[in-house]
N, C-alpha and C positions, 0 to 999 in steps of 0.2 A: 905458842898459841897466840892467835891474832885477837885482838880487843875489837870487842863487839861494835859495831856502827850505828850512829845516833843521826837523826835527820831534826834541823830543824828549820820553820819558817822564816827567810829576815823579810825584814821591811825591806821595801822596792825600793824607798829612795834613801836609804841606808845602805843597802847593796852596791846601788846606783854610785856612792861618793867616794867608799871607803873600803872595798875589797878588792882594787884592781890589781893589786903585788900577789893578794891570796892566788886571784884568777892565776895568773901569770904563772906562777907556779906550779896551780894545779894543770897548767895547758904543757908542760914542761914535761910532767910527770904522765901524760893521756897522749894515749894511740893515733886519738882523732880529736883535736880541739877545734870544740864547737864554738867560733867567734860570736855565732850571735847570742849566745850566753852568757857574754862579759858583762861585767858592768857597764862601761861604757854603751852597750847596747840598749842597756833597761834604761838607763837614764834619755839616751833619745827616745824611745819608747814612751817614757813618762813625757818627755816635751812635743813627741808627735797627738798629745791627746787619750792615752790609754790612761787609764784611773787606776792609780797605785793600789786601792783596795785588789782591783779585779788582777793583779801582778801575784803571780804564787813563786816565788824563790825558795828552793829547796836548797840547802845546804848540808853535802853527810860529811862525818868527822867520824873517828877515832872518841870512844867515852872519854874523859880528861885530854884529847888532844883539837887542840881549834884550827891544824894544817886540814886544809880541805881536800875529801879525797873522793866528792861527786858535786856534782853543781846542776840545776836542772829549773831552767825560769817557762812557765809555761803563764797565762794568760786564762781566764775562766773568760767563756763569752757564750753565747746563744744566738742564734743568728741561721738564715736559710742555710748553710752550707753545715749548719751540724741538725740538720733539723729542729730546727728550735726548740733543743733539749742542752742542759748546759754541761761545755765539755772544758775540758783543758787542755788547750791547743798552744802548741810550739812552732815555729816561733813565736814570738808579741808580734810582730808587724809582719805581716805576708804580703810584700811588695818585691822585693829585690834579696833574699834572704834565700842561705842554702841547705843547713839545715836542719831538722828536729830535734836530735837525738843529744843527750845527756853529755856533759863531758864528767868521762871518769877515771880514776887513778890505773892504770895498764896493772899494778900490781895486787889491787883489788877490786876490780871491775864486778866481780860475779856478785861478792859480798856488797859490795856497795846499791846496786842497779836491785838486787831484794829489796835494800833499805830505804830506796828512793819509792818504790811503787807501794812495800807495805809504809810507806807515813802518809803517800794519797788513802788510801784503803784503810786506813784506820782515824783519819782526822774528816770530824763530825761533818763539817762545813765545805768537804770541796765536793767538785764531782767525779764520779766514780767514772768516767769516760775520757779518754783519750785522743782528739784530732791530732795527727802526726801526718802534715802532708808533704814532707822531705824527710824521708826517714830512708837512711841506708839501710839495705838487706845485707848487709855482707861487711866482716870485720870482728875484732874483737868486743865494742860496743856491741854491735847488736845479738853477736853471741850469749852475751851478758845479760842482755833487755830479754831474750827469748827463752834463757833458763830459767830468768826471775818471773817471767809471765807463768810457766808453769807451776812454780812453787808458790805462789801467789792466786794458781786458781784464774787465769786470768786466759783470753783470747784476743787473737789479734785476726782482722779482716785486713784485705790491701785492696787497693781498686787500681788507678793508674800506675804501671810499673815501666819503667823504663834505664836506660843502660847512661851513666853522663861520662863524660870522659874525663875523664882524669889523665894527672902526669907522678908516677910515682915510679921513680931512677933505680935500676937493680946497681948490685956493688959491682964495681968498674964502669960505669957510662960513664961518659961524657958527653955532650952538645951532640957532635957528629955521630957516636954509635947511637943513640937515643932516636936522634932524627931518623937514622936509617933506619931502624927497625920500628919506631912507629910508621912512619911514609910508607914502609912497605915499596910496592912497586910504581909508589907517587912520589917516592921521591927526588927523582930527575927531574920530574917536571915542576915539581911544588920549587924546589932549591933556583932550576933555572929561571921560574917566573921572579922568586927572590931578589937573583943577580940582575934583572933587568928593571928593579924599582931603585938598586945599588944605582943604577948605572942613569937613573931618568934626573939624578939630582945629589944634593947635599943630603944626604940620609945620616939619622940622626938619631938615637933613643938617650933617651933618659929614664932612669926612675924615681920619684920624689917621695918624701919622706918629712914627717913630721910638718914647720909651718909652710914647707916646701909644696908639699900634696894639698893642703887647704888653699895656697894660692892658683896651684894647678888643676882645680877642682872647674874652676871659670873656665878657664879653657877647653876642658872634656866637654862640661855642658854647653857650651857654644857650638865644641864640634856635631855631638848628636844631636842637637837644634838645627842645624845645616841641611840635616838628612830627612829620608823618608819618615823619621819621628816624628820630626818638628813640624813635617807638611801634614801627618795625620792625629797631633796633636798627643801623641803620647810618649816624646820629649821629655826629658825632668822640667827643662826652662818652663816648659806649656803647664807645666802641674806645680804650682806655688806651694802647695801644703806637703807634694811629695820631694820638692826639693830643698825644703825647710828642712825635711828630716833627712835629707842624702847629706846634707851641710853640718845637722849634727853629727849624726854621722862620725862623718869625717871628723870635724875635729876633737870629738870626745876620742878616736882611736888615734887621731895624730898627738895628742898628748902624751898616750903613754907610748909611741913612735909603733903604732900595728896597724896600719893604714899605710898604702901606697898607691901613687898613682904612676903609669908609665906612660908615659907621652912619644910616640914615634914621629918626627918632622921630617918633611920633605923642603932642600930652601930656605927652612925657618918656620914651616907655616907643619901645622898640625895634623896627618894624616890619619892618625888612628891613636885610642887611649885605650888604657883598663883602668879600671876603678877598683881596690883588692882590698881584702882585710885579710895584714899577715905577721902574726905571731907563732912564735917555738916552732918553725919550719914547717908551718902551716898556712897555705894561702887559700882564700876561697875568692874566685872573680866574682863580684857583684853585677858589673857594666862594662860593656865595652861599645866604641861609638870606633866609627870612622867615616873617611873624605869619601864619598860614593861617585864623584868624579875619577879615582883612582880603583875603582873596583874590580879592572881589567888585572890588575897588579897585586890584586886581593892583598890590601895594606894591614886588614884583620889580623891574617894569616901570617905577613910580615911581623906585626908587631910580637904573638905569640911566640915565632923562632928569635927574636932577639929577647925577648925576655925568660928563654929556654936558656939560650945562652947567657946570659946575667946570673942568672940560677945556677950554673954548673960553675962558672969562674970563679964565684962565692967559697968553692970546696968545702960548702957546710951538707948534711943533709937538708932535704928539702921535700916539702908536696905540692902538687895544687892541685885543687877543686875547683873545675871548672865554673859548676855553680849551675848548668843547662838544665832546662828543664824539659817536661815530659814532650816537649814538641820540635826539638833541636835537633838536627841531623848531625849524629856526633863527626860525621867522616870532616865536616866544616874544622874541626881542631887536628893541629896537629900533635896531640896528644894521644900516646897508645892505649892504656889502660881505661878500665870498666868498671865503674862501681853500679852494682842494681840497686836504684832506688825504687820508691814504694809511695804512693800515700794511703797510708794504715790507719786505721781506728780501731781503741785498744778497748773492751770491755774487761775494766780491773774487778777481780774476785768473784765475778759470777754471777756479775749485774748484766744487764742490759743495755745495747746497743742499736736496737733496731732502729730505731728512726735516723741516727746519726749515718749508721751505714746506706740505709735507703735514702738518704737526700746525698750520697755520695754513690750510688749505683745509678742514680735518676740522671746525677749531675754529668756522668760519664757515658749515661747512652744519649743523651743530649748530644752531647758534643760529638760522639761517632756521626749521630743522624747531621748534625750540622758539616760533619767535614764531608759526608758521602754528599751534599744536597748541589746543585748547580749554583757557581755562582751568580 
């Protein structure tokens, strides 16, 4: 018989300092680890300006055991986009973040994902409402999250849904079967534009790690400064307060080495980056910048198939999470796989959610009427 599961609140900036081996662990032990759950996350969170009060850290265990076997940081906030009704919203920071959902133990997921929802649900002070706008629809998580929603009395609404790409390798790929069968029937063409960025120069990838990736960080931001960001001003360099937190970031996750960045040169000179956070063979892309002089050559695209191949030479298991969001043409990756995402608002135990979902159906036929309007 399995010992009952106990949830409790830590402090954000206790969390923040002194549970990064727990995390690790528990990411070790889960299907799907959710990086922006880590410590390291809440702690940039706390230094981007979120108030440790308004920081909810759930923590489930085992009764007498302190191995973590759910972990779940959501954020109380009220604001236009939950109708200004207060909810609890995952992630802390919704700028560059992939996504909502709980990291839980593979081996007690179902038990666990009850215990996280009934301690919102039964503790006096938080709110009874859900924003979850990266919420995977598919996996053993969210299997978990939708059993507990029922046995909890609880409903979920989604509004923006869409497909992101992912790369998740069946048993026997390799680099080349992988390619071929995501490419499909692009991949002559995709491989020969490849060979002809091979052939324009000294082509070059690296991946960096630890204090390697915080000095490689300048360079990323330089390169997407270069680009159509930096001329429309939504650049990290152009946003001082948002690349104070891409900086912690970075090196709160280069500390404990779960942060990388991949730099592809052409020459010497910097064609294309990714920005990742990746622990227990979990990657999730945060950024990716490239030279848009070399656009012809789609360096993007290059850097993805060498860091495909990076990944397989490794011979560990592996994932990645693209990270795309609801407006991203997935065909852009060369990655085969689909995960359907959601942005969901959860009404726990039989409360109410109306306002929170109407400033989220208002906020989605907005943007229909804006994308159909002339420009």
């Amino acid at each position: 018989m399995t010992a009952p599961i106990a949830v409790r609140r830590l402090p954000a900036g206790t969390y923040g300092t002194a549970y990064a081996e727990a995390f690790a662990d528990l990411c070790r032990r889960a299907e799907a680890p959710n990086l922006h759950m880590a410590p390291a996350a809440v702690a940039a969170a706390l230094s981007f300006g979120i108030a440790s009060e308004d920081v909810v850290v759930l923590a489930a265990h085992e009764r007498g055991d302190e191995r973590l076997l759910g972990l779940w940081a959501l954020r109380r906030t009220s604001r236009l986009h939950s109708g200004f009704t207060h909810v609890l919203e995952a992630p802390l920071v919704p700028l560059y973040e992939v996504s909502s959902a709980p990291v839980l133990d593979r081996e007690r997921a179902g038990d666990v994902a009850v215990a996280l929802l009934s301690a919102i649900v039964e503790a006096p002070g938080l709110p009874k409402v859900l924003k979850l706008p990266l919420l995977p629809m598919q996996g053993n998580v969210f299997t978990a999250l939708e059993a507990a929603l029922a046995t909890t009395g609880s409903t979920i609404a989604t509004f923006e849904r869409w497909q992101r790409p992912m790369l998740v390798p069946e048993p026997g790929d390799d680099a080349e079967r992988y390619l071929r069968r995501a490419l499909g029937r692009g991949y002559k063409k995709r491989m020969q534009q490849h060979r002809q960025l091979e052939k324009a120069g000294g082509l070059a990838y690296r991946r960096q790690r630890r204090a390697d990736a915080v000095a490689a960080l300048e360079d990323f931001l330089a390169l997407e400064a270069a680009g159509w960001k930096g001329r429309g001003g939504t650049a990290l360099a152009s946003r001082p307060r948002d690349a104070a937190y891409i900086r912690d970031i970075v090196g709160n996750f280069a500390a404990i080495d779960a942060v990388r960045i991949d730099l592809l040169r052409l020459d010497g000179q910097p064609i294309a980056g990714g920005l990742l956070l990746d622990l227990a063979g979990q990657s999730h892309f945060l950024k990716i910048a490239y030279d848009e002089a070399k656009a012809r050559l789609s360096p993007g695209r290059a850097l993805a198939i060498e860091m495909l191949r990076a990944d397989f030479a490794t011979g560990r298991p592996f994932r990645l999470d693209s990270g795309a969001g609801d407006r991203v043409d997935p065909s852009a990756y060369p990655w085969g796989e689909r995960q359907e995402m959601a942005n969901a608002i959860v009404a726990l135990a039989s409360r109410s959610a109306a306002l929170p979902r109407l400033a989220a159906a208002v906020r989605m036929r907005l943007r229909g009427w804006r994308d159909r309007s002339p420009r």
